[in-house]
C-alpha positions in Angstrom: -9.4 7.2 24.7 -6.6 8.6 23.0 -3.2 9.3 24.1 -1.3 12.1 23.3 1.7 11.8 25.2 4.7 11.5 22.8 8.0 10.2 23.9 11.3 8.8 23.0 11.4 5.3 23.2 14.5 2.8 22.2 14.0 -0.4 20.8 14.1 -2.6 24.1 11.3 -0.6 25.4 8.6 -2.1 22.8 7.2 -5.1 23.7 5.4 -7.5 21.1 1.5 -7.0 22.0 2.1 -3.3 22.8 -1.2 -1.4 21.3 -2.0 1.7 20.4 -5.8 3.3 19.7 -6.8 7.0 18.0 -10.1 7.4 16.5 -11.4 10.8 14.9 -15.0 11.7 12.6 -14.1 13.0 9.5 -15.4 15.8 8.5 -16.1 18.1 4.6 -13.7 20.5 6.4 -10.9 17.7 6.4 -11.6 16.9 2.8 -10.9 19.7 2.0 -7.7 20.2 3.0 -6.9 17.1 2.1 -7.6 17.8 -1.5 -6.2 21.2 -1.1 -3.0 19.8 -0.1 -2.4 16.7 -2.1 -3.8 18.2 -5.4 -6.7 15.1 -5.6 -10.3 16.6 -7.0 -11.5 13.6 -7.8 -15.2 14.4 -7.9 -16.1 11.1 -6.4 -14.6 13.3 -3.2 -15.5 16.8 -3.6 -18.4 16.8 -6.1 -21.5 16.2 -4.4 -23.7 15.9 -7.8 -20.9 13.4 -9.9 -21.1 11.4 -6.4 -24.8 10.6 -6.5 -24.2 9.1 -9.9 -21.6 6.9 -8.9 -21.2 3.7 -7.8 -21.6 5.0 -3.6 -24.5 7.1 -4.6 -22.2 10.4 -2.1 -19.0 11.5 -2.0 -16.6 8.9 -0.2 -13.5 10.1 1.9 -10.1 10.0 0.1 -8.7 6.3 1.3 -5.4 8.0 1.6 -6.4 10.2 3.9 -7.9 7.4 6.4 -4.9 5.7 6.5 -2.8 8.3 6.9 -3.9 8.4 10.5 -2.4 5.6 11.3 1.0 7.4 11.6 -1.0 8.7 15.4 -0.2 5.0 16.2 2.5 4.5 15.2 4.1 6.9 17.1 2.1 6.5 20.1 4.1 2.7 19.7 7.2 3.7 18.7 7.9 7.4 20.2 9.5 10.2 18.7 12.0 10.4 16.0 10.6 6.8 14.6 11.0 6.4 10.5 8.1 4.6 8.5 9.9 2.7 6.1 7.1 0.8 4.6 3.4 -0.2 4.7 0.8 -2.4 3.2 -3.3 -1.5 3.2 -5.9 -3.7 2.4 -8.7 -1.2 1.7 -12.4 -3.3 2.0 -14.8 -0.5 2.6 -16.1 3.1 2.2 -15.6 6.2 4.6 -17.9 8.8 4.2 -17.8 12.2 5.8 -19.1 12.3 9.3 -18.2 8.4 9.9 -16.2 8.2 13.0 -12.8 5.6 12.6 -10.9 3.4 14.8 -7.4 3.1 14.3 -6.3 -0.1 16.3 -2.5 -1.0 16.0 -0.2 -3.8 17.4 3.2 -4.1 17.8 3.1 -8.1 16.3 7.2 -8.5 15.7 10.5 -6.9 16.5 13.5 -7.2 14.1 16.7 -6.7 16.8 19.5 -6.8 14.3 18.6 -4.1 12.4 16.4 -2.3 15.5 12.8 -2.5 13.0 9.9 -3.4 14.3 6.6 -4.5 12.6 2.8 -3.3 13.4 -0.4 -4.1 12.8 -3.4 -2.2 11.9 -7.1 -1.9 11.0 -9.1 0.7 11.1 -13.1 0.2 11.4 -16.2 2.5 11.3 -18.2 3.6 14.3 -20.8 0.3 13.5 -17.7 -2.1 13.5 -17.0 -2.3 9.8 -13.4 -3.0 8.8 -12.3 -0.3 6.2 -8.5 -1.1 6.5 -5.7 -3.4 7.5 -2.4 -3.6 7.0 1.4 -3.5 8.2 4.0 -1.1 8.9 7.8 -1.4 9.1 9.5 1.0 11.6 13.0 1.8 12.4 13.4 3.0 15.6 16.5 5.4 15.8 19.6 4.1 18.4 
């Protein structure tokens, strides 16, 4: 289930172990507009005939664009007005178009002194398969 309710939060109201869930299918429509945006026509992405020749035998789904839906989760953790100061992926599989993902994110350490906080994230295919991890680094505004 996802959760869209957006809020405010200060720094003593996360809690280590607080989680956060958003999943959404992909779709040619949102590669699109992510290559439109971003300036990316790889073919590997948007070039159906290159793709079968390659080394995923179909277009695969921009890697950047997966992960950039982890900033739904992050928010949902650490409210509005939160700034993403860093993050790590790990990518270890292929998203094609029409694959439905899982973003699962934790709340795993909290940084007082300079109000941070650290979370946790993969994101896995509709048949379980881990296509990311990795770490974020929030500041959450006083």
């Amino acid at each position: 289930m996802n959760d869209f309710s957006i809020k405010r939060k200060t720094f003593e109201e996360i809690n280590i172990g607080d989680k956060a869930r958003f999943s959404k299918t992909l779709t040619e429509a949102d590669m699109f507009a992510f290559s439109a945006i971003t300036g990316d026509f790889n073919p590997i992405h948007v070039d159906e005939e290159f793709s079968k020749n390659s080394f995923f035998k179909r277009r695969v789904v921009y890697g950047m664009m997966t992960s950039g839906i982890i900033n739904t989760t992050l928010t949902l953790l650490a409210g509005a007005g939160t700034i993403h100061l860093s993050q790590t992926l790990k990518f270890t599989a292929p998203v094609f178009i029409g694959d439905t993902i899982t973003v699962n994110s934790e709340v795993v350490n909290k940084i007082p002194e300079k109000n941070r906080i650290i979370i946790k994230t993969t994101i896995n295919k509709q048949d379980g398969t881990l296509v990311i991890e990795g770490e974020s680094l929030l500041l959450i505004p006083k």
